[in-house]
C-alpha positions in Angstrom: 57.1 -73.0 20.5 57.7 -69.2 19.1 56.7 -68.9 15.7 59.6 -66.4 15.3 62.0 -68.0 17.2 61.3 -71.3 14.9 61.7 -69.1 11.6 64.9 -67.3 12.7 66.7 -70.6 13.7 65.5 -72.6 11.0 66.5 -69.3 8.2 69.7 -68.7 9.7 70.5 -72.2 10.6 71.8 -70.3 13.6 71.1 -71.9 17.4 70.2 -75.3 16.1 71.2 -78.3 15.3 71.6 -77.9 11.3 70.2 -80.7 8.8 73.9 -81.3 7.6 74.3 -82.3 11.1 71.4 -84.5 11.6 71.9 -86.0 8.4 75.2 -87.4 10.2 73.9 -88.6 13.0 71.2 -90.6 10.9 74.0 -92.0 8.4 76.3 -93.1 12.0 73.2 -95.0 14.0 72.3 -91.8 16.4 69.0 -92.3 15.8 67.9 -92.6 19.6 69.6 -88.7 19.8 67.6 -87.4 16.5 64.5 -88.7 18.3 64.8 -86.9 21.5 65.8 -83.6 20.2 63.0 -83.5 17.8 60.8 -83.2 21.1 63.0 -80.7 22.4 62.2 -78.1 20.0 64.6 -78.8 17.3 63.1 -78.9 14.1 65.5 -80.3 11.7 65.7 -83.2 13.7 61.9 -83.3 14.3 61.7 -83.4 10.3 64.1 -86.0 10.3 62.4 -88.6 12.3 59.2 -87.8 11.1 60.3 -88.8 7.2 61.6 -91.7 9.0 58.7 -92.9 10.9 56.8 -92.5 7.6 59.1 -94.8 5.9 58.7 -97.0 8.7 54.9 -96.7 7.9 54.4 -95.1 11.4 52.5 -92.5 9.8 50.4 -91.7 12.3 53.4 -91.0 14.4 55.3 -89.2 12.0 52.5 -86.3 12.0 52.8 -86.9 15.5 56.2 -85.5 15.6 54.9 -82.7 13.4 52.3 -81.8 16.2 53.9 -79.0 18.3 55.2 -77.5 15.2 52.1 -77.5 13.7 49.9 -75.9 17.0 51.3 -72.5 16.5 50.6 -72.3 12.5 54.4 -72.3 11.3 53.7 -72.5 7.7 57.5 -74.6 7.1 55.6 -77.3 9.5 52.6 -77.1 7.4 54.5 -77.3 4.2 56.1 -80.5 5.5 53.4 -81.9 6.7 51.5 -81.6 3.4 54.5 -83.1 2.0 54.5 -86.2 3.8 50.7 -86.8 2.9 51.4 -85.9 -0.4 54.1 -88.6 -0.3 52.1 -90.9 1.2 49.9 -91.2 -1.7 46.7 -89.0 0.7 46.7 -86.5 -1.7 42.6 -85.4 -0.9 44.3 -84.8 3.0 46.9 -82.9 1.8 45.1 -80.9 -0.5 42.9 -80.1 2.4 45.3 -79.4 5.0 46.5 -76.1 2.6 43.1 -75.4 1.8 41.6 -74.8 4.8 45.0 -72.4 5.3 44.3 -70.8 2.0 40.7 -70.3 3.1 41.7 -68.6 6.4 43.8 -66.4 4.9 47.5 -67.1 5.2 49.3 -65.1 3.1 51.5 -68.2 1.7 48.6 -70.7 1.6 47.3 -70.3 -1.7 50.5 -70.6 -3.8 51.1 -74.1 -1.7 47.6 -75.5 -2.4 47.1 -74.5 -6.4 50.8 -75.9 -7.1 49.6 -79.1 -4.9 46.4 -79.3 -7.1 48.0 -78.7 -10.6 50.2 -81.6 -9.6 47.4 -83.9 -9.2 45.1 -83.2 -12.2 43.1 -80.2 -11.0 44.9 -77.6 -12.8 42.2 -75.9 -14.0 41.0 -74.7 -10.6 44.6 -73.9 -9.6 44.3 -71.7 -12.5 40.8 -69.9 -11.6 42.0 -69.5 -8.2 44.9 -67.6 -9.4 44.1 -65.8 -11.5 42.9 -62.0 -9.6 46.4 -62.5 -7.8 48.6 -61.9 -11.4 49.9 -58.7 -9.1 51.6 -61.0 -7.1 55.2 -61.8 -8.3 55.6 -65.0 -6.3 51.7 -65.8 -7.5 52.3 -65.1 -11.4 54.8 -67.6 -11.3 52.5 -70.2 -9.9 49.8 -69.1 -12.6 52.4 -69.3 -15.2 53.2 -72.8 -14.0 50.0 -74.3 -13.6 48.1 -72.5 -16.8 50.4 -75.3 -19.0 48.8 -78.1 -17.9 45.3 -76.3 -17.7 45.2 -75.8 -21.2 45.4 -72.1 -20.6 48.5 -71.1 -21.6 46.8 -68.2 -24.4 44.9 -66.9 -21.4 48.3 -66.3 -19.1 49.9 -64.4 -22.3 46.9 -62.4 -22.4 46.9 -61.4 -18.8 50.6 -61.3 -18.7 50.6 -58.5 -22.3 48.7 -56.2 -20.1 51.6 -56.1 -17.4 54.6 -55.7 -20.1 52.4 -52.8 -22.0 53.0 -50.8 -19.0 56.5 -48.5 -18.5 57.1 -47.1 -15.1 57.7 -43.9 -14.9 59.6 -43.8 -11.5 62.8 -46.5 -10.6 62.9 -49.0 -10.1 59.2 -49.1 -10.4 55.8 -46.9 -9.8 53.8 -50.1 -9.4 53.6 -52.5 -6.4 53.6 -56.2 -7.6 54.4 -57.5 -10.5 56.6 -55.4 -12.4 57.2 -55.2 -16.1 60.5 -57.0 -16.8 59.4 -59.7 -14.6 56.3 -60.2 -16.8 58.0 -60.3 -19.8 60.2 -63.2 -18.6 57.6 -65.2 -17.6 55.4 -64.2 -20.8 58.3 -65.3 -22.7 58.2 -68.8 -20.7 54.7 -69.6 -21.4 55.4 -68.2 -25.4 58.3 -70.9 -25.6 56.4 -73.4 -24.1 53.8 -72.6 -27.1 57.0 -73.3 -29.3 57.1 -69.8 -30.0 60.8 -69.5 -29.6 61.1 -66.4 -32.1 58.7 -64.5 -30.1 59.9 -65.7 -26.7 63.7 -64.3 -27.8 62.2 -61.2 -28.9 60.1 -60.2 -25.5 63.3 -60.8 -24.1 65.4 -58.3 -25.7 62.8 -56.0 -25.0 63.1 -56.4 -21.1 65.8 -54.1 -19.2 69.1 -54.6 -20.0 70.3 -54.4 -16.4 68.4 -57.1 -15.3 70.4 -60.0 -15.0 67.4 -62.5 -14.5 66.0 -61.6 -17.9 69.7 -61.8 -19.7 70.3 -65.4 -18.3 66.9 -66.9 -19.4 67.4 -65.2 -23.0 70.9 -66.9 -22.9 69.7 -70.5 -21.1 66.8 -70.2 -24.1 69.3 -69.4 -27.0 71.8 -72.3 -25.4 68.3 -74.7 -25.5 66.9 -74.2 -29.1 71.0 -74.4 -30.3 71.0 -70.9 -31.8 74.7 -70.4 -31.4 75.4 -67.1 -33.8 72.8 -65.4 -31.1 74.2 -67.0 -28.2 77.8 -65.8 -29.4 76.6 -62.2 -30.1 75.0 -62.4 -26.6 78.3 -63.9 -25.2 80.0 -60.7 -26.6 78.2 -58.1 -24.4 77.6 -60.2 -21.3 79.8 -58.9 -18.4 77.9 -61.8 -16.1 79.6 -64.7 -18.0 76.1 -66.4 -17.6 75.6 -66.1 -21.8 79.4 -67.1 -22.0 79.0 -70.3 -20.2 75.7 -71.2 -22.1 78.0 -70.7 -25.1 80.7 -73.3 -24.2 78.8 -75.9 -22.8 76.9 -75.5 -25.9 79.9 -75.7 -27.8 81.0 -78.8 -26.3 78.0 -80.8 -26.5 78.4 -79.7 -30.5 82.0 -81.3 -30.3 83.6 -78.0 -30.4 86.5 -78.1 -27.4 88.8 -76.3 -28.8 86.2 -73.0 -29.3 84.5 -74.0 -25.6 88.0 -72.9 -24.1 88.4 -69.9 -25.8 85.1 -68.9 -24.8 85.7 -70.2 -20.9 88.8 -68.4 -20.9 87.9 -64.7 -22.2 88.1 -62.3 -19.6 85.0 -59.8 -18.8 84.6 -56.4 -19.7 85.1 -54.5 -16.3 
């Protein structure tokens, strides 16, 4: 099996049998067909039967399936396969199985295994070992994630202030990695999960105005803590709608109808 190949079919859902499909066949009894096209190279099908067989407790079987898949390195087989362990209740194996992955190198590895270790009370070393990747966009998410439960959340701010202290002096940005708007919105995460709302909402509003991910967690977190005057004078200046439908459904859980369908129904600036 072509790694490529695997990755372009299964990205594009182009050339193969879709999971909406298989999903189908399962629900109308077509289980003999799901079974022999997951040895014919399809792998929605092949990650079909393989949750299956482990339900069935034919575990040994359902990495079975997993095999071929997993002979050439495709990391989406070794994310499922970790997944079924993990499932299982063999946590140590599926720790393992991403380690040894991590430890060779793969450039997707390490973010698998840490998450996978936070999740089962070994936070703290998911933390240590991500902690020289903070460059990493994908990676300061996971060590944003994981420094909660590690107690460590102080030490993610710190390393996180260094990043928003820094203005690029090119667009979009003179620095590889982790760029500055993204660190503030994931600063202001770890400074609201400290209950530092005020803080969080100001880091925020000192992000770029133009990026829309920063403008809809200030909204979602202004829609959260109930601070409707904000979430209204956000509302007023948000051509995405994103703060205007924070502001109605925040409206109607407050009882408000009437005011959640004049909000729904303003028109954008264009």
């Amino acid at each position: 099996m072509d790694v490529t190949d695997l990755d372009y079919r299964a990205r594009r859902r182009s050339g193969c049998i879709p999971p909406e499909l298989v999903s189908r066949l399962l629900e109308r009894g077509h289980v003999d067909v799901v079974e022999v096209q997951a040895g014919r190279g399809e792998w929605f099908c092949a990650l079909a039967w393989a949750r299956l067989l482990g339900e069935q407790g034919r575990r040994a079987d359902a990495l079975e399936v997993l095999a071929p898949y997993l002979a050439n390195g495709w990391w989406a087989a070794v994310v499922a396969a970790a997944e079924l362990l993990e499932g299982w209740g063999r946590v140590d194996e599926a720790i393992e199985f991403t380690r040894v992955r991590m430890e060779a190198g793969h450039p997707m590895a390490l973010e698998s295994c840490t998450r996978l270790l936070a999740r089962h009370g070994w936070a703290e070393e998911a933390f240590t070992l991500l902690r020289p990747h903070l460059g990493e966009s994908s990676l300061a998410e996971a060590l944003v994630d994981v420094a909660g439960p590690a107690g460590r959340d102080e030490e993610a701010a710190a390393l996180l202030t260094t990043r928003t202290e820094h203005q690029c002096s090119d667009f979009p940005w003179c620095c590889p990695g982790l760029d500055r708007d993204t660190a503030i919105g994931l600063l202001a995460l770890v400074r609201e999960r400290q209950g530092r709302t005020g803080e969080a909402i100001a880091l925020l509003r000192t992000g770029s105005t133009t990026l829309l991910s920063n403008r809809e967690q200030l909204a979602a977190l202004l829609a959260r803590h109930g601070r409707l005057d904000e979430l209204r004078a956000t509302a007023a200046t948000d051509n995405s709608r994103y703060a205007v439908q924070q502001l109605a459904r925040l409206m109607e859980e407050r009882g408000d109808v009437e005011g959640r369908s004049q909000h729904i129904g303003r028109p954008t600036d264009s």
